[in-house]
C-alpha positions as CSV (number, residue, x, y, z in Angstrom):
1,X,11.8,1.9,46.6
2,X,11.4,-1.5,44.8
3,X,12.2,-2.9,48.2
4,X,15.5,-1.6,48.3
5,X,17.6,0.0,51.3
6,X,17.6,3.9,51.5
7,X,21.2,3.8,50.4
8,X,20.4,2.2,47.4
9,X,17.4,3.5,46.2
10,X,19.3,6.7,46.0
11,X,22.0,5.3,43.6
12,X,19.3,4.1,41.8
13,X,17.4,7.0,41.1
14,X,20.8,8.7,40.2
15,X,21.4,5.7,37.7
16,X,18.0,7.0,36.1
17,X,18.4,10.9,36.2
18,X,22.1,9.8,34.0
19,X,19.5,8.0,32.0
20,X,17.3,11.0,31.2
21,X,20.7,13.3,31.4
22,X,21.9,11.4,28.4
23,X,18.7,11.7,26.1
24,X,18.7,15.7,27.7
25,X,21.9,15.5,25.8
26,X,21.2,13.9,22.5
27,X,17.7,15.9,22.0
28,X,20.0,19.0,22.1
29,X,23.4,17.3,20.1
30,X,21.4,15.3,17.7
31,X,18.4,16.7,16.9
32,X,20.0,20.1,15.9
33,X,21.2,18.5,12.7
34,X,17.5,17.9,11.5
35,X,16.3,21.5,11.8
36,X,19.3,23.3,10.5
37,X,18.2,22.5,7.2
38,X,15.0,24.7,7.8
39,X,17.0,27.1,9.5
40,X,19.2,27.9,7.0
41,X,16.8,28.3,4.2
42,X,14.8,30.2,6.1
43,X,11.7,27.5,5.7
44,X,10.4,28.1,9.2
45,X,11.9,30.1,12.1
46,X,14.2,28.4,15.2
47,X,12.0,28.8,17.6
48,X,9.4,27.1,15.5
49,X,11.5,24.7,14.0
50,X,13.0,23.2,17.3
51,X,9.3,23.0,19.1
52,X,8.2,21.0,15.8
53,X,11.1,18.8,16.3
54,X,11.0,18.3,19.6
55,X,7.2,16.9,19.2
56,X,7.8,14.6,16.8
57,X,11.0,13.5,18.4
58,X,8.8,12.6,21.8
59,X,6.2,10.8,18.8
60,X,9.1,8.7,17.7
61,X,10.1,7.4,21.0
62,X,6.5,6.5,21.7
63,X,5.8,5.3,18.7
64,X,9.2,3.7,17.4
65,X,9.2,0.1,19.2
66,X,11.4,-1.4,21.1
67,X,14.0,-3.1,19.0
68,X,16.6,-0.9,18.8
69,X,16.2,-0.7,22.7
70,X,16.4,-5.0,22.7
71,X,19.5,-4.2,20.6
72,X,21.3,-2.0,23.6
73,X,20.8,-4.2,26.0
74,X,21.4,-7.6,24.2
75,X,25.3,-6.2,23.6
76,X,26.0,-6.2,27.1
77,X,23.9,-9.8,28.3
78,X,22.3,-8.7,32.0
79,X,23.4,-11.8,33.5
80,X,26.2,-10.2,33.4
81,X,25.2,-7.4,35.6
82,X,23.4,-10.1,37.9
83,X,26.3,-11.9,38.6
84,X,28.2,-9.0,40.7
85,X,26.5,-7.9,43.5
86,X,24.3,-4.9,43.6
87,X,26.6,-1.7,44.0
88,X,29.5,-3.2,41.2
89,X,26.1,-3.3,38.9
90,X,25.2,0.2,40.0
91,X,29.0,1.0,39.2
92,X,28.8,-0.9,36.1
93,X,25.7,1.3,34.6
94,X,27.6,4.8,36.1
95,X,30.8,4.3,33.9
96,X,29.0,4.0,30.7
97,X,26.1,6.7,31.5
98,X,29.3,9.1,33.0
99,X,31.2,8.4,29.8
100,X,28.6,8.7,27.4
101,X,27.2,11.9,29.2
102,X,31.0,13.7,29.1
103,X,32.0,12.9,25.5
104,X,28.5,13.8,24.3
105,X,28.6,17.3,26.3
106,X,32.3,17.8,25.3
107,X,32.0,17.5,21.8
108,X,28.6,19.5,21.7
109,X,30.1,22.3,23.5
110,X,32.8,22.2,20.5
111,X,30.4,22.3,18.3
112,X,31.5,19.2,17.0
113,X,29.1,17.1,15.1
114,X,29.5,13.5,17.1
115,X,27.6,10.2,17.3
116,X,26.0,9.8,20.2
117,X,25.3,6.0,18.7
118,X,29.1,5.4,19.0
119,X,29.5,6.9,22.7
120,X,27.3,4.7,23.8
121,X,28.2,1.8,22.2
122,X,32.0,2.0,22.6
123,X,30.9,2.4,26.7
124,X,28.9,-0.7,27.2
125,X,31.7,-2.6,25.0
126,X,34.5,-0.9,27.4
127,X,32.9,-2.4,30.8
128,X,32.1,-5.6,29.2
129,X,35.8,-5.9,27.9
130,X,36.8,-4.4,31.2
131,X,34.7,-7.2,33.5
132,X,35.9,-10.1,31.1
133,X,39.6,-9.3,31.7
134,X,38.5,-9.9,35.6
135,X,40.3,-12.5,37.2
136,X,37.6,-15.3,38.0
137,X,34.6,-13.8,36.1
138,X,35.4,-17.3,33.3
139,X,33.0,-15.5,30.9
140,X,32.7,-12.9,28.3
141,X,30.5,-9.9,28.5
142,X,30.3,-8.8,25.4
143,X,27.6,-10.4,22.8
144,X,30.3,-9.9,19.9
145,X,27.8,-11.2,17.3
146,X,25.5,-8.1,18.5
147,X,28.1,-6.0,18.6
148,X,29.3,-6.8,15.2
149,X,25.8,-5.5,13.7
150,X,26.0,-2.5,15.8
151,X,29.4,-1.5,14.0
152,X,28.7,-2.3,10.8
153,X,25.5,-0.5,10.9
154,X,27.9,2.1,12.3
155,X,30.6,2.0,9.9
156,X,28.3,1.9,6.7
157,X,25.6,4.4,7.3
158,X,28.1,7.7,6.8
159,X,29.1,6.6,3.6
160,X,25.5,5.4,2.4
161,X,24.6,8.9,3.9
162,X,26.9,10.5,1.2
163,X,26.6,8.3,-1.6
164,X,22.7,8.8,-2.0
165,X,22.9,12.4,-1.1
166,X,25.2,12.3,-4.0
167,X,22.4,10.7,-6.0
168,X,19.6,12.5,-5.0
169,X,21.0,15.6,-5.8
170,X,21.3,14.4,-9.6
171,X,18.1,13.2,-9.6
172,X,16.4,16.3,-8.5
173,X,19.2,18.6,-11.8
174,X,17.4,16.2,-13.9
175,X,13.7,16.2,-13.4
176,X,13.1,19.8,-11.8
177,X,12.5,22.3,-14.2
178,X,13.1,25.4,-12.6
179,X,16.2,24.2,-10.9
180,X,17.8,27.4,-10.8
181,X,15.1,28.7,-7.8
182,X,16.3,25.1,-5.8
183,X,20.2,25.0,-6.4
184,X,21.0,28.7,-5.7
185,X,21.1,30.1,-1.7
186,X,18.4,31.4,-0.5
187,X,18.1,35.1,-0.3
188,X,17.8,36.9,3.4
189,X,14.5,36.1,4.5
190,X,13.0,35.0,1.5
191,X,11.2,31.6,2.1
192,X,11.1,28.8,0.0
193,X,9.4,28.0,-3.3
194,X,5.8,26.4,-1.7
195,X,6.6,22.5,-3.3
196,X,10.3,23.0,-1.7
197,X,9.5,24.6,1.4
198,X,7.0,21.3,1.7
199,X,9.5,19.0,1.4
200,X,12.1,20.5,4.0
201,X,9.2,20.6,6.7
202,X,8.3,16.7,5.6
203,X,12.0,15.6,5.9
204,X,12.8,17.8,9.2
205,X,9.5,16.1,10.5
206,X,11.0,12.8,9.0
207,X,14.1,13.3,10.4
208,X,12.8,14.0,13.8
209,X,10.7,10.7,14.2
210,X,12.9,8.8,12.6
211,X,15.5,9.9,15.3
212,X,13.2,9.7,18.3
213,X,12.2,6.4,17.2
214,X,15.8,5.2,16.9
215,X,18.3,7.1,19.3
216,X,15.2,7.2,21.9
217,X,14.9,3.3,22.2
218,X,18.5,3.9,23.1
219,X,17.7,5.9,26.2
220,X,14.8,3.3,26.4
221,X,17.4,0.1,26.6
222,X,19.5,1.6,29.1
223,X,17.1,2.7,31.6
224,X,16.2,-0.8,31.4
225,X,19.9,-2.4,31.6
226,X,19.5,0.1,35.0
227,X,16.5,-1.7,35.9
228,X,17.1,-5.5,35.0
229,X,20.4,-5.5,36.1
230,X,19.8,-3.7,39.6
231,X,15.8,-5.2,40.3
232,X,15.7,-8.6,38.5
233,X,12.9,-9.3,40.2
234,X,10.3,-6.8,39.5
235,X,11.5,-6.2,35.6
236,X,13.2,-8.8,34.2
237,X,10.0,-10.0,32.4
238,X,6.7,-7.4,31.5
239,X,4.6,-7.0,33.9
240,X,1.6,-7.0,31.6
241,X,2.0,-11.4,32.1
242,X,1.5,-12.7,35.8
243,X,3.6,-15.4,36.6
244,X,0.4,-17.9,35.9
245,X,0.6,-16.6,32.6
246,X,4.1,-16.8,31.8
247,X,3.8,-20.6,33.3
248,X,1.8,-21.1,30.8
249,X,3.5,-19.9,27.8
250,X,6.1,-22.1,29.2
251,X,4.0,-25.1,29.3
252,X,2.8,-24.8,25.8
253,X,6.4,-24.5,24.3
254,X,7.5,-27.4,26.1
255,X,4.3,-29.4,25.2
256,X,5.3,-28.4,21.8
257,X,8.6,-30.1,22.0
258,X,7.6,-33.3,23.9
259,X,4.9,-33.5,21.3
260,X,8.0,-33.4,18.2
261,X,9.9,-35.6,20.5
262,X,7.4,-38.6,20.2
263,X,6.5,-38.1,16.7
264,X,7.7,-40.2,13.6
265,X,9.9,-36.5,12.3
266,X,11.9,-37.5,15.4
267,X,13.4,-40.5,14.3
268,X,12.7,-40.1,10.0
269,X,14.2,-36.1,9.8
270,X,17.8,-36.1,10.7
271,X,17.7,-32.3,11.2
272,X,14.6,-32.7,13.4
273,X,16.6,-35.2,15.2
274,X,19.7,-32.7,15.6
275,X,17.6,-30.4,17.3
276,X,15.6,-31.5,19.5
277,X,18.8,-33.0,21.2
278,X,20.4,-29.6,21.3
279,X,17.9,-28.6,22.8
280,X,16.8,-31.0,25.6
281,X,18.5,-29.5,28.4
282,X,17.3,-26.4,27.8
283,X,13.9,-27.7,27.7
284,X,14.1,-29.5,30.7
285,X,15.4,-26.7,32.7
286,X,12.3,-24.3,31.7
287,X,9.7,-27.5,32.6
288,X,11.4,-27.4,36.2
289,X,11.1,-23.9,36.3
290,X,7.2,-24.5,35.8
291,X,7.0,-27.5,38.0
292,X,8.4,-26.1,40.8
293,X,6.4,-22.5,40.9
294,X,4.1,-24.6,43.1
295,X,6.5,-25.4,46.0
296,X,7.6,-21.8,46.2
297,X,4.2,-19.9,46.9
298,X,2.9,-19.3,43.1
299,X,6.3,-17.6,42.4
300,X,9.4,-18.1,40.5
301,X,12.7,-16.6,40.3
302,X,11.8,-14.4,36.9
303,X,15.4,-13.2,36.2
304,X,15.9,-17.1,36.1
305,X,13.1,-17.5,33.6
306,X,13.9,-14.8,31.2
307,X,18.0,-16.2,31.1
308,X,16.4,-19.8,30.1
309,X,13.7,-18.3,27.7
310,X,16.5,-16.2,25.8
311,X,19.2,-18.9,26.0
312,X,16.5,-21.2,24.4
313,X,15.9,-18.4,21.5
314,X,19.5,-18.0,20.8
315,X,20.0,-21.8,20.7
316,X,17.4,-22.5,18.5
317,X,18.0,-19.6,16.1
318,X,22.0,-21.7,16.0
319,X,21.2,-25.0,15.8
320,X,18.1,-24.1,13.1
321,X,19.1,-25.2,9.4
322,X,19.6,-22.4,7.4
323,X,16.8,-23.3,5.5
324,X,14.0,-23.6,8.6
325,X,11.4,-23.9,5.7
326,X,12.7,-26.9,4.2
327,X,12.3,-28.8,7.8
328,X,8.4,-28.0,8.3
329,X,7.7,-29.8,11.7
330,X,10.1,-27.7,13.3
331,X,8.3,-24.7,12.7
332,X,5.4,-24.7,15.5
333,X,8.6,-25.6,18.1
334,X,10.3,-21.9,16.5
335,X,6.7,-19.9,16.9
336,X,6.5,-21.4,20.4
337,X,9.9,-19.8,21.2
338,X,9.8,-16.9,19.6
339,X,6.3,-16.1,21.9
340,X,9.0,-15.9,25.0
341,X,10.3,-12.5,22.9
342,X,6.6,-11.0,24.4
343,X,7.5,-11.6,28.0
344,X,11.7,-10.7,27.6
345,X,11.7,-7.7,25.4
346,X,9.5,-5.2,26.1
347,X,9.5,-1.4,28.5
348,X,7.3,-0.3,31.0
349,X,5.1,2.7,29.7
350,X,6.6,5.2,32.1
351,X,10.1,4.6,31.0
352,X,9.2,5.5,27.7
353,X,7.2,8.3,28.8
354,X,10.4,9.7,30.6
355,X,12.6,9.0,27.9
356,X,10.3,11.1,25.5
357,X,10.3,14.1,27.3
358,X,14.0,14.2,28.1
359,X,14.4,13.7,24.5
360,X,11.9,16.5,23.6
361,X,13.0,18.5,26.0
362,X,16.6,18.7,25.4
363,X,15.4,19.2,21.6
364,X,14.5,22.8,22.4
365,X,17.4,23.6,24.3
366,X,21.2,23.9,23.2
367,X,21.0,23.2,19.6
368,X,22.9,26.3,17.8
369,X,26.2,25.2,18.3
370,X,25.4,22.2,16.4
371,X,23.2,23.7,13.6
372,X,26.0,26.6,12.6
373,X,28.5,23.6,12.2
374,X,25.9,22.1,10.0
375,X,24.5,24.9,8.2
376,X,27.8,26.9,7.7
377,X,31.0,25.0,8.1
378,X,30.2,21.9,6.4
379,X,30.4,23.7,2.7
380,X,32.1,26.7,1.9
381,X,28.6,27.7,0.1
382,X,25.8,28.5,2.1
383,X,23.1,26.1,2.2
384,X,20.7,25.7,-0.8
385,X,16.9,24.4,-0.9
386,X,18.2,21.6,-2.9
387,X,21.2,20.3,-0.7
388,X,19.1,20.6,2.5
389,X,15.9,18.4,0.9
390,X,18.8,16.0,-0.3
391,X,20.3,15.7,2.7
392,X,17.1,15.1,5.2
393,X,15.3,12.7,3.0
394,X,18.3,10.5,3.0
395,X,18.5,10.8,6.2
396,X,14.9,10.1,7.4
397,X,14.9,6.8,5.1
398,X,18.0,5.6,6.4
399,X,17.4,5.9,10.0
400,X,13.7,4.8,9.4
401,X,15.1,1.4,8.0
402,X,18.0,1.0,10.4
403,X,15.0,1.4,13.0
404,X,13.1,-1.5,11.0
405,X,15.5,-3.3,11.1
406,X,16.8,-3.2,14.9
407,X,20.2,-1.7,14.5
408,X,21.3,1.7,15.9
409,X,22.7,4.1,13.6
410,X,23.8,7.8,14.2
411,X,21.8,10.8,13.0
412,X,24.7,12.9,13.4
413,X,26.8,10.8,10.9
414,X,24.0,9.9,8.6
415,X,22.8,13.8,8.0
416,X,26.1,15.3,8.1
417,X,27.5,13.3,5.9
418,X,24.3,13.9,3.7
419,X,24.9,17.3,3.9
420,X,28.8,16.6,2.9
421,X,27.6,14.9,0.0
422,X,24.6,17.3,-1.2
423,X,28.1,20.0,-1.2
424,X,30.1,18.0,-2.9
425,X,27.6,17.3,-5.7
426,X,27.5,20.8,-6.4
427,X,31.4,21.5,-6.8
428,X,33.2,18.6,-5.5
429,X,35.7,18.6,-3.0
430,X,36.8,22.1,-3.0
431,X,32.9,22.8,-2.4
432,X,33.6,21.2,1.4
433,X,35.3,23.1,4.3
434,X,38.3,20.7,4.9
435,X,39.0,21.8,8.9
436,X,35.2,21.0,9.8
437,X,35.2,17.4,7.7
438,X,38.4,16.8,9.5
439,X,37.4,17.9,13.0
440,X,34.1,15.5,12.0
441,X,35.7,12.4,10.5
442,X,38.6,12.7,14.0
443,X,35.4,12.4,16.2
444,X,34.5,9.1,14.1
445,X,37.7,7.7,14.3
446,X,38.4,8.8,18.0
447,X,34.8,8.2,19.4
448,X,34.7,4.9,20.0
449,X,38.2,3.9,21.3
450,X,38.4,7.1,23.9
451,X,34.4,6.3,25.1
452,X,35.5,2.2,25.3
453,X,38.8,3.2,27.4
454,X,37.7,5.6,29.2
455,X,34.3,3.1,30.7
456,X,36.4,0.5,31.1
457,X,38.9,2.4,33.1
458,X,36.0,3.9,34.9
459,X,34.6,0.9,35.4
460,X,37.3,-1.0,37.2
461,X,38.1,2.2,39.6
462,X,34.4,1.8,40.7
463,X,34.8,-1.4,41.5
464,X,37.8,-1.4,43.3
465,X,36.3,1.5,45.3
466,X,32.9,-0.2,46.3
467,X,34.9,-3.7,47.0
């Protein structure tokens, strides 16, 4: 398989089944937060609700993009994978799928809301940390600048979660008119005004893209940390661009540059100037890439490629003035460069088909235990029309712009805390259930430090195993 041994092909194709294991997981632990809203105020039934979720989740995942997906795997750089040999790596992507799988199970079978955004992200940081504290590895493995947008998308998303459900709650006492049908529970079995009833299938539906298009791409960046870091060769650029192709893309960036480099900007811009020495090395290692393809059968080592082609993004993005549109003539070198994003970030079709279905899948199976937390332990009142619309639409608009925007951000933290907030707008504190806020806001605080340790830890017994 992929021209590996027997031996390894087998560790590989467990590497993937944790892959599709893991999104199993967060269809079921995730996704039961956007249909207990509709649950609990009886706007459709379970079975109907979950099947509708589950659809729309596999939609998101298809149709989401891959950012949040680049995100994953730029926090923990591949080369970083590459530079151990093939059963460390394999050991490497175990300890965070093992870790992520057990602390997502764990907490689900609790019945504790939990972000499966923070599981994962506090793994990958624990074997990075856990490899750079290595003696001999001289490097770190951690993109902390990455990292740093991941937790404060993180950190910031339960409390906007709260705030505007806070918000939208007043907005909706002061322009409904017949607010006492909204804000009161519903009764048994009685379904929704038709406006209301509306809205709570549009934000479930929201909700439920809006997660498959975010937390999927998750599932989606580390099948293909599995794959990149294990088979460099076959995936480490898309395989929609031979190599004649990519030599080409090549060639016209560094035509691009030689081109700058002769012109009068060179020697009249300082800032032109400043660059394109930065970036001369980087430059000339790409052009030998392209010069030598012909000495080594029409090939070229493509791991190699993709390491030069984002090295040269991240150096020109640095060296850049802050104002790029002040320095015109630099900006056909930045285009040029940015075209390399085509070849370096992208996911073969069947990954995301596999990822989709897991997703979907595990979206229809195992979601009460979350959705009574939700629906019933949150708030000491049961669950009004007007709390659950709140709640969802704040959460379908913030996860569709962290999406937008590349970051990660939990559904889990977003909606629950929605839900917190739509409660306490309607009595304040004492309207919230204080053991279930405090088993929630413990899984915050203890999500990422036990999932980081426990990786790393993982990580390094792997290792020492395997050699």
């Amino acid at each position: 398989m992929f021209g590996l041994d027997f031996g390894l092909s087998v560790l590989l194709l467990i590497c993937i089944a944790f892959v599709c294991v893991f999104e199993f997981i967060n269809g079921f632990h995730d996704t039961a937060n956007a249909v207990a809203t509709v649950i609990y105020t009886n706007t459709l039934k379970p079975q109907i609700a979950v099947v509708y979720s589950a659809i729309l989740n596999a939609i998101g995942v298809f149709l989401g993009g891959i950012a949040v997906a680049v995100g994953i795997i730029n926090m923990l750089p591949v080369e970083t994978l590459i530079s151990q040999n093939t059963l460390q790596s394999l050991g490497m992507v175990g300890a965070i799928l093992l870790t992520a799988i057990f602390w997502n199970f764990g907490t689900w079978y609790l019945g504790i809301p939990a972000s499966s955004t923070h599981t994962l992200v506090g793994s990958i940081l624990g074997c990075g940390i856990a490899y750079s504290l290595l003696p001999g590895t001289g490097e770190t493995a951690v993109n902390w600048k990455k990292a740093s947008e991941v937790g404060l998308s993180l950190l910031i998303s339960p409390l906007i979660g709260f705030l505007l459900a806070v918000m939208v709650m007043g907005v909706l006492r002061w322009t409904v008119s017949n607010r006492r049908a909204i804000f009161q529970a519903p009764k048994k079995d009685a379904t929704p005004p038709f406006w209301i009833r509306a809205m709570l299938i549009a934000t479930c539906g929201l909700v439920s893209y809006s997660h498959g298009s975010n937390d999927g791409q998750k599932g989606i960046g580390l099948m293909m940390l599995v794959l990149i870091g294990i088979i460099p060769a076959q995936f480490a650029l898309s395989d929609r661009f031979t190599d004649g192709e990519i030599q080409q893309r090549i060639e016209g960036a560094v035509g691009v540059y030689e081109k700058l480099a002769t012109s009068d900007a060179a020697t009249d811009s300082p800032a032109v100037a400043i660059v394109l020495q930065k970036l001369k090395p980087e430059f000339e290692q790409l052009k030998g890439f392209a010069d030598s393809r012909t000495q080594n059968g029409g090939r070229f080592d493509r791991f190699a490629v993709r390491r030069q082609m984002l090295l040269l993004n991240r150096e020109i993005g640095h060296w850049m003035p802050k104002n790029g549109d002040s320095v015109p003539e630099l900006q056909p070198l930045q285009k040029a460069v940015a075209s390399f994003r085509e070849t370096t970030d992208y996911a073969p079709n069947w990954v995301i088909v596999l990822v989709a279905l897991s997703i979907g899948l595990g979206t229809m199976i195992g979601w009460k235990r979350i959705v009574v937390t939700v629906g019933e332990k949150i708030g000491k009142t049961h669950l009004t029309y007007a709390q659950g619309a709140s709640a969802e639409l704040v959460a379908a608009s913030t996860i569709g712009l962290s999406t937008f925007f590349g970051l990660p951000v939990s559904t889990t933290q977003v909606l629950s805390s929605g839900i917190a907030g739509s409660m306490f707008a309607s009595g304040g504190f004492a309207n919230l259930q204080k053991s279930t806020i405090t088993k929630i806001a413990l899984a915050w605080v203890l999500t990422f430090p036990v999932c980081l340790t426990m990786s790393g830890t993982l990580y390094l017994l792997i290792r020492a195993m395997v050699g």
